[in-house]
Structure formats: C-alpha cells, structure tokens
N, C-alpha and C positions, 0 to 999 in steps of 0.2 A: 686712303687709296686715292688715285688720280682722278679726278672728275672733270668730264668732258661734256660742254653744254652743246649738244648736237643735234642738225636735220640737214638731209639732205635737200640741198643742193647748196650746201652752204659750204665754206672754206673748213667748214669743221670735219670735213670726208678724209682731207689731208691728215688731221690726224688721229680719228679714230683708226685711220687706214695704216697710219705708221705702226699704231698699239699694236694692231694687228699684225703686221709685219716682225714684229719685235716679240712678240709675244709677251708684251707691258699688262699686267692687269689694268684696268680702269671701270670706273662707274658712265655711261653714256645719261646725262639729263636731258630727254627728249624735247627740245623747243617748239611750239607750231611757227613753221615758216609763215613769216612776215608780221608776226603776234607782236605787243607789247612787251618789253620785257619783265620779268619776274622779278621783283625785291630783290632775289638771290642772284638772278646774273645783274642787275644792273647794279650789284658793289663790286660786281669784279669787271664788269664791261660796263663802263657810263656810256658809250655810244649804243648797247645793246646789243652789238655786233658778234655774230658766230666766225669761228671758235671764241669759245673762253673757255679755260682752263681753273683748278683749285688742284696745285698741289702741294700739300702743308699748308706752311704759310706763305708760296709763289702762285700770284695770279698772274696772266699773262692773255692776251688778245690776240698779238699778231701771230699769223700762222706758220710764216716760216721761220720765225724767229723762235716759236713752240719745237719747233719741229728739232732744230739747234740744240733747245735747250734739252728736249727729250734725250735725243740720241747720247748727247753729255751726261747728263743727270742717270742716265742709268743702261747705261751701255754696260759695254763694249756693242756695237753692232756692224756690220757688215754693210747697213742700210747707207755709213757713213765712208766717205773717200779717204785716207791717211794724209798728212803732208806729201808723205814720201812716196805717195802714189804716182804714176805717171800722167794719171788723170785727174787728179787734183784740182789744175784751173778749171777745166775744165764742167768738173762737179758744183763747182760753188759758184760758177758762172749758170748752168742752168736752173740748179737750189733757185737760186736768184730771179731768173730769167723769169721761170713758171708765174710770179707773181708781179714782178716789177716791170717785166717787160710785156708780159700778155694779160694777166688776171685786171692788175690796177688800170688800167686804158678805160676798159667793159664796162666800170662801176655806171657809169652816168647810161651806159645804151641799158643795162641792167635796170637802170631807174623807169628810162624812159620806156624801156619795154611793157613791163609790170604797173607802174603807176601814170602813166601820161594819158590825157584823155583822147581817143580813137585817132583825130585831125591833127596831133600835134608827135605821133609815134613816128612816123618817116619825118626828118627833117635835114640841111646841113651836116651839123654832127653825129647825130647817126649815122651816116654814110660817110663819114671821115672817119668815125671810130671802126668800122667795121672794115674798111680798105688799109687803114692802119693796122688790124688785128690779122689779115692777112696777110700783110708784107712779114712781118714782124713771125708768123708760122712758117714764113720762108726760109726763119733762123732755123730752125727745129727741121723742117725737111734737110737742109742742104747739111746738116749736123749728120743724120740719120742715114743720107743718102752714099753716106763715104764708111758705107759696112757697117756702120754700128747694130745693133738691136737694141742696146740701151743708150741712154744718156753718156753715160762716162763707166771707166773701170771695164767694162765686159759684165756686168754682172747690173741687175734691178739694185738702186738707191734711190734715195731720198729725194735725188733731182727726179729722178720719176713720177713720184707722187707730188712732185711740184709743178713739173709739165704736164704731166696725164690729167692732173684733174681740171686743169687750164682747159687742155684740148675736149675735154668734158663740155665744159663750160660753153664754149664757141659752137658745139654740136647744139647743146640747147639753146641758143641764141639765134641758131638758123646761122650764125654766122658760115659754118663748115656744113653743106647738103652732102657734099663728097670731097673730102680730101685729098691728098696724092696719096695714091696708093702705100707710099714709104709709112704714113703716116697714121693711114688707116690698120696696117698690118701692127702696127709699133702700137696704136691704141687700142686693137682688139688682144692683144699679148699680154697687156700690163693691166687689162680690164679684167680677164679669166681669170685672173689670182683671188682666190677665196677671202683674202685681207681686203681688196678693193668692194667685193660683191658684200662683204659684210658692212663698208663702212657706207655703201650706197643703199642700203637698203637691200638689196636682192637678194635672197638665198645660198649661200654658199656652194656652190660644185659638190658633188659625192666625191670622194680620195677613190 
C-alpha cells in the first residue's frame, strides 16, 4: 500500500488530499511538525522534508511531481487535464504555478518566521518575499476573475490542490488577512471538499 509521511501544514496535504480525491487507498505516517526525522523517512527524504512517499519500490519527495506521478500510476482520473483538452495549458501551467511560483518564494519567510530569533523576524527580505507573494496571487486572482470557479477545465483538478493549498499557506503566514473576494470565495469552495478537510486535519462535513 501507498505510504504518505504526513502533518499538517506541510506540502504533504497536497497529497493525502489528492488520495482523497481519487479515492487511492494509502497508509498516512503521522510526523510531528518540525521533529527530527525518523530512520524511516530519512531513507526516503535525506532532507527530511514532507511529503515523502513509499510506493513499492518508488520513493519520491517532491510534491507536485508525487502528485503527476500519482494521477499516472493509477488513474484514470478526472483530477487530471487531457492533452486534448482546451484547458490543457492552461492546467499544467497552474499544477506548476501553486508551487513554483507561489509555495517555493515562502520557504526562507517560512524559516524566518518559525525559527529566527524575535529582532531578526521583520527584515528586508521578508518584506520583499511577502510583496513578491502578493504580486505573484495577482496571477491567481485576474485567472479567477474572467468567470472561472476552477483553475482550468470547469471542473476541480490537481492545479487546485496545487493552488489551494499555496493560498493556505499565505493565510497562515499573515501573508493574506483578506483576499480579493475572487479569491476568498475560490478558497472557501475548494476548502469545503471533505478530501481537503481530511487531508487538514478537520473533520470531514456530514454527506
């Protein structure tokens, strides 16, 4: 079975949240946020880093690249955009986007947040990473703003749990107090799915 070294608020939501989504079975390995790592994930992650994955003999770390491999490895799913879709660029440009363009900026404010000592947490680049994280949600609003409700297709994918848990992220950071409305109504939508509330931790909605 699939094993997912997982806590939230880690990049690992994206994809307990897909399993969920797909209805993948998997094993969840509960990590304590910000622990040493365990013997066991640190043969599969030498950095330590969540996600890590064990499936068979595929270990894998990064998350959207998991995420890829998932949808391939045991699809068919809907989660994913076709070639021949109209949406297509558009899908693999935000897959992308959620991580490359908004998550990997954060890592250093992420540090600084959590580990810097009191006098040294506002500085320069924190305030250049955080005005950068809002130009950059500028993509995502003016995307959103031209009728969509999802990312791409008309329908919830993959780029959503690539974006969503992004705009997650920036909410706990203080980065986002309040959003643009487009953006807030797109986050509270794609939050209410019972796959998201399980891979956060929260209680799943009543059907």
């Amino acid at each position: 079975m699939l094993k997912i070294y997982h806590t939230p608020p880690t990049r690992s939501i994206r994809i307990v949240w897909l399993c969920e989504e797909m209805g993948l079975p998997y094993e969840a390995i509960s990590v304590a946020f910000g622990s040493a790592p365990t013997p066991e994930l640190a043969a599969i992650s030498p950095l330590g880093q969540l996600p890590a994955i064990e499936d068979g003999d595929v270990r894998m770390i990064e998350s959207i690249a998991i995420i890829q491999y998932l949808m391939a490895r045991h699809g068919p799913t809907k989660l994913a955009v076709a070639p021949d879709e109209k949406d297509f660029p558009a899908y693999l440009q935000f897959l992308e986007f959620g991580e490359a363009g908004l998550c990997a900026i954060g890592n250093a404010l992420v540090a600084t947040n959590f580990r810097a000592p009191e006098d040294q947490k506002k500085n320069w680049t924190s305030a250049y990473i955080v005005n950068l994280q809002r130009k950059r949600l500028g993509v995502v609003e003016q995307h959103l703003s031209e009728g969509r409700e999802y990312m791409a297709a008309g329908r919830f994918t993959a780029a959503d749990i690539s974006v969503g848990y992004a705009i997650g992220v920036y909410k706990l950071l203080g980065v986002l107090r309040r959003a643009a409305p487009v953006i807030e109504s797109y986050f509270e939508r794609i939050t209410a799915r019972p796959a998201y509330q399980k891979a956060a931790g929260a209680p799943a909605a009543a059907a």
